[in-house]
MIMARMAR-209293 format. One record per residue (C-alpha): residue in three letters; chain; z, y, x. Coordinates in steps of 0.5 Angstrom, whole numbers, plus 500, padded with zeros to 3 digits. Each point is the difference from the previous one (the first is absolute). Example, Ala and Ser with C-alpha at 12.3 -4.5 7.8 and 13.67 -1.06 7.14 Angstrom:
2
+------+------+-----+-----+-----+
! code ! unit !  pz !  py !  px !
+------+------+-----+-----+-----+
!  Ala !    A ! 516 ! 491 ! 525 !
!  Ser !    A ! 498 ! 507 ! 502 !
+------+------+-----+-----+-----+
***
This chain:
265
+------+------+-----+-----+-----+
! code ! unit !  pz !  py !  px !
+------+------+-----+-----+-----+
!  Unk !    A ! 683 ! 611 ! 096 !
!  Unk !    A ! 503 ! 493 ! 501 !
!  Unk !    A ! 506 ! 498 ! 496 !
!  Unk !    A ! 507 ! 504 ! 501 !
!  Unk !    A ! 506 ! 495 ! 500 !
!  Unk !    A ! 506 ! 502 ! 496 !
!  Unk !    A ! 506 ! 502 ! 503 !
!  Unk !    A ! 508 ! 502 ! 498 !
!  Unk !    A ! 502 ! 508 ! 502 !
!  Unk !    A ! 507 ! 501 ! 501 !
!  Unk !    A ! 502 ! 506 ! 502 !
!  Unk !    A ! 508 ! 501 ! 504 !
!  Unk !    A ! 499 ! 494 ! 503 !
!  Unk !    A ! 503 ! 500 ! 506 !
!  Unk !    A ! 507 ! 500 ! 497 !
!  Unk !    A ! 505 ! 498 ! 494 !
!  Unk !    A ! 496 ! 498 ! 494 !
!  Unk !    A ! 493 ! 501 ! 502 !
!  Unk !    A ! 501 ! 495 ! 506 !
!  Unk !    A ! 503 ! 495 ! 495 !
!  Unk !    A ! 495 ! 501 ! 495 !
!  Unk !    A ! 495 ! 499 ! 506 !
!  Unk !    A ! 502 ! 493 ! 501 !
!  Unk !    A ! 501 ! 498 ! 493 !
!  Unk !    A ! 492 ! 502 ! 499 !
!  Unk !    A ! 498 ! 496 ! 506 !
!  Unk !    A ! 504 ! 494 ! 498 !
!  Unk !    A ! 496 ! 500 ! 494 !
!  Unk !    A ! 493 ! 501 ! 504 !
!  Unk !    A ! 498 ! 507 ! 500 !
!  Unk !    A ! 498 ! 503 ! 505 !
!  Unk !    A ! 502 ! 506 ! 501 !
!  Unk !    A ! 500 ! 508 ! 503 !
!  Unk !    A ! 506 ! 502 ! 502 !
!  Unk !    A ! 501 ! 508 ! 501 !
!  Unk !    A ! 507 ! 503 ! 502 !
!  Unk !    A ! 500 ! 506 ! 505 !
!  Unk !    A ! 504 ! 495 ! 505 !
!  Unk !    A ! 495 ! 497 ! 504 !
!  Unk !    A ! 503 ! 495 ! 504 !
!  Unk !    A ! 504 ! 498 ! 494 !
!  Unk !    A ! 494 ! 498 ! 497 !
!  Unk !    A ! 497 ! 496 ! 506 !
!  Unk !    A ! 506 ! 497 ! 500 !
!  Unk !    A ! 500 ! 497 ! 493 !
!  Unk !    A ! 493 ! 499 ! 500 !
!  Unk !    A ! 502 ! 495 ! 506 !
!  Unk !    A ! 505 ! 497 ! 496 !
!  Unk !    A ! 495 ! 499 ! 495 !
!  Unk !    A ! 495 ! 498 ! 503 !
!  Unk !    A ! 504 ! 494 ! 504 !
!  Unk !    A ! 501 ! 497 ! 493 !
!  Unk !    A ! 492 ! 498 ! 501 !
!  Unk !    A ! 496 ! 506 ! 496 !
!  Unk !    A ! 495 ! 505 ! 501 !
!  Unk !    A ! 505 ! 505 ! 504 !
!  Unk !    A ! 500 ! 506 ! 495 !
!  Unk !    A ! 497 ! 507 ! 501 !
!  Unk !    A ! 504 ! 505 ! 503 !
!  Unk !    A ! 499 ! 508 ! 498 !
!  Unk !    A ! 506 ! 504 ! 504 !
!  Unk !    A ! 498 ! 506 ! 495 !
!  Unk !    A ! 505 ! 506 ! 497 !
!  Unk !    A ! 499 ! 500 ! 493 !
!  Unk !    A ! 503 ! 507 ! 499 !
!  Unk !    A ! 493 ! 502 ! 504 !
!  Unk !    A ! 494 ! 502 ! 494 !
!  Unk !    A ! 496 ! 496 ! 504 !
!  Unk !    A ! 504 ! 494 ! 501 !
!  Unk !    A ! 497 ! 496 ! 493 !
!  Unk !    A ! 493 ! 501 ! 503 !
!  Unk !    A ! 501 ! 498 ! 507 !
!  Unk !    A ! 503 ! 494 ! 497 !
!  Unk !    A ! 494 ! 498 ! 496 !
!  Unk !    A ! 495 ! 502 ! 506 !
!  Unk !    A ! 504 ! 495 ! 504 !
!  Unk !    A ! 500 ! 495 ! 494 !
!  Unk !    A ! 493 ! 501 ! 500 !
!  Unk !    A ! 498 ! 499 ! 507 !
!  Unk !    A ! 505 ! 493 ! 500 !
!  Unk !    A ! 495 ! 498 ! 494 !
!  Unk !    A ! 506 ! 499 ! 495 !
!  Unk !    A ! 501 ! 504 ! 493 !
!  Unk !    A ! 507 ! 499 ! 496 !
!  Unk !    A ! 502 ! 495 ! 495 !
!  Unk !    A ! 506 ! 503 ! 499 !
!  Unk !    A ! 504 ! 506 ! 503 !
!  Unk !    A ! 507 ! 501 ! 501 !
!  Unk !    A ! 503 ! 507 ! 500 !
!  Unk !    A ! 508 ! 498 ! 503 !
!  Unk !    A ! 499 ! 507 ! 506 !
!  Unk !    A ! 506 ! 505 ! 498 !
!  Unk !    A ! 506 ! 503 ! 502 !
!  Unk !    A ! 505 ! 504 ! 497 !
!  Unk !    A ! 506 ! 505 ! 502 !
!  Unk !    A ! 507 ! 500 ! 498 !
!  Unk !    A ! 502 ! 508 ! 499 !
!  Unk !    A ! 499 ! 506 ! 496 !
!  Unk !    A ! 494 ! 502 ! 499 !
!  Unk !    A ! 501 ! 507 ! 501 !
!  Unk !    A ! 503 ! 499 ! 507 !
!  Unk !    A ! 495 ! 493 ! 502 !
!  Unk !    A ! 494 ! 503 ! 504 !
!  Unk !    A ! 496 ! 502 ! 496 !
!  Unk !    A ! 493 ! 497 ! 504 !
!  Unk !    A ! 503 ! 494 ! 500 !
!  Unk !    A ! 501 ! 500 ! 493 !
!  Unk !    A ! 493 ! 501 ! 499 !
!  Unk !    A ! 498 ! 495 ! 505 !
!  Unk !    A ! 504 ! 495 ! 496 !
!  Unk !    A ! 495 ! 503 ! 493 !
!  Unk !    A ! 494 ! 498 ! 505 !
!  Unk !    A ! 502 ! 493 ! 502 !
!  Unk !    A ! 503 ! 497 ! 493 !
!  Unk !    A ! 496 ! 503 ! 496 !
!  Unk !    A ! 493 ! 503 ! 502 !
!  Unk !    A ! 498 ! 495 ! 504 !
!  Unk !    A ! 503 ! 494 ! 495 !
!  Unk !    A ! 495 ! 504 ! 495 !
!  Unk !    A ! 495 ! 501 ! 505 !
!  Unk !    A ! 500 ! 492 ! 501 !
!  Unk !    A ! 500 ! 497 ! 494 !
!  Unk !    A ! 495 ! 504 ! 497 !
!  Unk !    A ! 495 ! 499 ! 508 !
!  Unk !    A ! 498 ! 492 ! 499 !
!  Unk !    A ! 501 ! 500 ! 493 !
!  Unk !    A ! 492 ! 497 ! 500 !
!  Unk !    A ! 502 ! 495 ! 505 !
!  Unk !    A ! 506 ! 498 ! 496 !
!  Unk !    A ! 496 ! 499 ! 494 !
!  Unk !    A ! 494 ! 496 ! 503 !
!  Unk !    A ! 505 ! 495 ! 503 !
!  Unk !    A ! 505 ! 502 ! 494 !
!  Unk !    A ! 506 ! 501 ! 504 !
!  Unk !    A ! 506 ! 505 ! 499 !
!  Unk !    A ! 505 ! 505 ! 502 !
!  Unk !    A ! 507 ! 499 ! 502 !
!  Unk !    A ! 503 ! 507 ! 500 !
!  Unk !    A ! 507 ! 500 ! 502 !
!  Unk !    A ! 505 ! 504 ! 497 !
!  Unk !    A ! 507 ! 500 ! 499 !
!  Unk !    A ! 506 ! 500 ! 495 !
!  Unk !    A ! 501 ! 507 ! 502 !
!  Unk !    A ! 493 ! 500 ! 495 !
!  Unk !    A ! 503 ! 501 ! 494 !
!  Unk !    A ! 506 ! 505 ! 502 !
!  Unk !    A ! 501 ! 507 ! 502 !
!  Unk !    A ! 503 ! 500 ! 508 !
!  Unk !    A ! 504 ! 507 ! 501 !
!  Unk !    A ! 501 ! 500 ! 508 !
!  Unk !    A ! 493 ! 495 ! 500 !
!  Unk !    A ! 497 ! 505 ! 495 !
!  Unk !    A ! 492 ! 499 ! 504 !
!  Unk !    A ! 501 ! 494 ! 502 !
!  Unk !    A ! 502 ! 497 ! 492 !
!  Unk !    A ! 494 ! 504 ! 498 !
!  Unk !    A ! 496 ! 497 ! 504 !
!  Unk !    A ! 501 ! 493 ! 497 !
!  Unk !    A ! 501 ! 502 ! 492 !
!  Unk !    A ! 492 ! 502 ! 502 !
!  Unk !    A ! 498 ! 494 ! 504 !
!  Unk !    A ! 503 ! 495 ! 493 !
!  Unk !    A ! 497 ! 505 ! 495 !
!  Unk !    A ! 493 ! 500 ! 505 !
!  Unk !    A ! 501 ! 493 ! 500 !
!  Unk !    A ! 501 ! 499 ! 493 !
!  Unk !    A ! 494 ! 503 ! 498 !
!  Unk !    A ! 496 ! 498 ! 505 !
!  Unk !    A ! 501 ! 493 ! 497 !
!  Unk !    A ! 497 ! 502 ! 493 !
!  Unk !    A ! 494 ! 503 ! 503 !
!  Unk !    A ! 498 ! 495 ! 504 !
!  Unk !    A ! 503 ! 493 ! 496 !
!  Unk !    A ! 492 ! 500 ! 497 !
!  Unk !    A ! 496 ! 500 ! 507 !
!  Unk !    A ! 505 ! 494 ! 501 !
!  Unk !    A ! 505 ! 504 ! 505 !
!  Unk !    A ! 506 ! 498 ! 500 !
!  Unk !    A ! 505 ! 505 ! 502 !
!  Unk !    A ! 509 ! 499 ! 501 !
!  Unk !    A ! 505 ! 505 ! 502 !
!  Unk !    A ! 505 ! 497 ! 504 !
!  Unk !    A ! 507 ! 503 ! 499 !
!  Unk !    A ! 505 ! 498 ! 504 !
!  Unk !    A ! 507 ! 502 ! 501 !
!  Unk !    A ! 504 ! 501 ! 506 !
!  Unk !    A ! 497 ! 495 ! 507 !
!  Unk !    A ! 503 ! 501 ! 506 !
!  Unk !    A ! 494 ! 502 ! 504 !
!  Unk !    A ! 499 ! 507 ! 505 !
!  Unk !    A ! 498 ! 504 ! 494 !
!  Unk !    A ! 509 ! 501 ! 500 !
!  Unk !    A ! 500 ! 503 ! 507 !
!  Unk !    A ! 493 ! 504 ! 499 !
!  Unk !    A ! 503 ! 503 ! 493 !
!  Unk !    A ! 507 ! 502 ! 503 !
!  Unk !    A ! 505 ! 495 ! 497 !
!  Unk !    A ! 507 ! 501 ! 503 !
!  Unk !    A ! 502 ! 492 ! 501 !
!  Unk !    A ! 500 ! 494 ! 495 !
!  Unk !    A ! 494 ! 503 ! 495 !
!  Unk !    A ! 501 ! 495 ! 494 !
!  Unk !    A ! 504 ! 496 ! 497 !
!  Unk !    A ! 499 ! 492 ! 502 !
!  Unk !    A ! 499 ! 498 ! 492 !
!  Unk !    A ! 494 ! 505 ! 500 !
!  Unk !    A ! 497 ! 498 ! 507 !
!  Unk !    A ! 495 ! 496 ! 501 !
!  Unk !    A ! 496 ! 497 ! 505 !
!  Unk !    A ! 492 ! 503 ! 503 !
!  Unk !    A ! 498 ! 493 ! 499 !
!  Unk !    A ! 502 ! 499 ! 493 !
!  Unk !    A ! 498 ! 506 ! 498 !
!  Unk !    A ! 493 ! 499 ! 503 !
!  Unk !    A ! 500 ! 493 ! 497 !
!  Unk !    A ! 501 ! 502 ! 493 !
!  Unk !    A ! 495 ! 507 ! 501 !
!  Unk !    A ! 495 ! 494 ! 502 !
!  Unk !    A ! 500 ! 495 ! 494 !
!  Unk !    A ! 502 ! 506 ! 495 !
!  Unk !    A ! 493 ! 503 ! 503 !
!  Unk !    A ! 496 ! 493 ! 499 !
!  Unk !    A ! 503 ! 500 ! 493 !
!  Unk !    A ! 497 ! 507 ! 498 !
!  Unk !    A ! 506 ! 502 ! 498 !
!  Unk !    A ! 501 ! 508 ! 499 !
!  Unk !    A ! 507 ! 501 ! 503 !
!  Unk !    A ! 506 ! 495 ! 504 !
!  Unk !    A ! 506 ! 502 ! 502 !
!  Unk !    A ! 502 ! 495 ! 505 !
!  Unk !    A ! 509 ! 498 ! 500 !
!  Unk !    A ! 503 ! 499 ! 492 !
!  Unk !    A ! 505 ! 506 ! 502 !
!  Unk !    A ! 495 ! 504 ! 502 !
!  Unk !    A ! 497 ! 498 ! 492 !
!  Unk !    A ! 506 ! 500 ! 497 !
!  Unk !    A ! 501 ! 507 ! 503 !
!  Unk !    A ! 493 ! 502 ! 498 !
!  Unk !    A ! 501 ! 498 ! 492 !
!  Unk !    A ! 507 ! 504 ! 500 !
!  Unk !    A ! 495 ! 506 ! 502 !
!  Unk !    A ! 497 ! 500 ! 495 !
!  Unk !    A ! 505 ! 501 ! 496 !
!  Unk !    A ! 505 ! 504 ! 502 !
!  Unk !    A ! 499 ! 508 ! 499 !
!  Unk !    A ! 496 ! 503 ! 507 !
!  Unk !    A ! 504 ! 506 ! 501 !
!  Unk !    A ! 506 ! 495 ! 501 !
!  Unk !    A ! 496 ! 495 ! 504 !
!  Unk !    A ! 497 ! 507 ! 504 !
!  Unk !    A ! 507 ! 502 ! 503 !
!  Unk !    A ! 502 ! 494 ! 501 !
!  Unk !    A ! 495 ! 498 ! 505 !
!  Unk !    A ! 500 ! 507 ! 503 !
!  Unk !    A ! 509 ! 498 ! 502 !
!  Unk !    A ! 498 ! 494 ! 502 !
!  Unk !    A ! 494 ! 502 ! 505 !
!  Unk !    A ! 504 ! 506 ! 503 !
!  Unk !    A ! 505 ! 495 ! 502 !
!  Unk !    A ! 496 ! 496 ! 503 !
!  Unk !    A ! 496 ! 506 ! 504 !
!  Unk !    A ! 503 ! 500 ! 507 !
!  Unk !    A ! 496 ! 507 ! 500 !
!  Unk !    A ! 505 ! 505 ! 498 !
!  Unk !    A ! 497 ! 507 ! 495 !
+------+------+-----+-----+-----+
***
């Protein structure tokens, strides 16, 4: 079998932080497999990309939610002769309601996408990653380390993708793969619209850019580092966390998603 050639995976590609994580790997030399159930998003940025004069990325227009999805992506890998070096897991979506009145479906659907298939991929090309020592870019959010009243599934979906992550980075730091949890706060993408955010979603302080926020994720990854939260006030609220006692933390987040919510329980 003749030499497979490395590639960067990025799943949620064609919007948000994916796409700004697609243009800061190709910048930097990779190439790469964009995969995002949009496909003309995906062509478009694959166009984009390749006019800036490399290898035009792989398109793999694939639901995640789908049980097969994580096998028909390394088949098509496969067959375009490539294997990963490195993969990012940034698919995900969240909804902004009580969980006993959101669809239920559509909270198990949200399981599916942010943590089986995140679980799924970084654990599928483990093999290639260590033949190239390459490394996983699991992102998460801030929402990681609190309890989410009124986004309950969603929050406990990125407490499980750090603490995955985390743990993740321990048992494959000793076959040379590096592994980051990417932790950003509030960016202004389509992620506000598809959840059910009722105007403004966050304050400006706390706000940063998909672009920067895929810019930090990329050199935090190159670095090995365990964990980033990209933005000081994002930091600086992260430290207070830790300190202050979690029932508190709990009821507060719960007001201020329920004001937040244009969906009424």
């Amino acid at each position: 079998m003749s030499e497979r050639r490395p590639v960067t995976l990025i799943t949620g590609a064609s919007a948000g932080i994916g796409m700004a994580l697609a243009r800061v790997f190709a910048r930097n030399g990779h190439e790469l497999v964009l995969v995002a159930r949009r496909a003309a998003r995906l062509e478009a940025l694959a166009d984009e990309i390749a006019a800036a004069g490399v290898r035009r990325p792989i398109c793999l227009p694939v639901d995640l939610e789908q049980r097969e999805s994580v096998a028909r992506i390394g088949d098509a890998m496969a067959e375009n002769g490539a294997e990963p070096d490195i993969v990012v897991n940034n698919a995900g979506f969240g909804l902004l309601g009580s969980s006993t009145v959101l669809s239920r479906a559509e909270q198990l659907a949200m399981i599916d996408l942010n943590v089986r298939a995140l679980t799924e991929l970084s654990l599928a090309f483990v093999d290639s990653l260590e033949r190239r020592s390459g490394g996983i870019l699991n992102v998460a959010s801030v929402a990681s380390f609190l309890s989410g009243p009124q986004m309950a599934v969603y929050y406990a979906t990125k407490a499980y993708v750090l603490s995955f992550s985390e743990a993740l980075y321990w048992e494959l730091r000793p076959r040379g793969i590096r592994v980051t949890a990417l932790c950003p706060g509030p960016v202004a993408t389509e992620f506000q619209a598809r959840a059910g955010f009722a105007g403004r979603p966050s304050p400006d302080m706390l706000t940063v850019s998909a672009e920067a926020v895929a810019e930090i994720g990329y050199r935090a990854l190159a670095r090995g580092r365990r964990v980033v939260v990209p933005g000081l006030a994002s930091r600086l609220m992260v430290g207070a966390i830790r300190l202050l006692p979690r029932s508190l933390l709990t009821a507060s987040v719960g007001r201020y998603n329920r004001k937040r919510s244009r969906r009424s329980d």
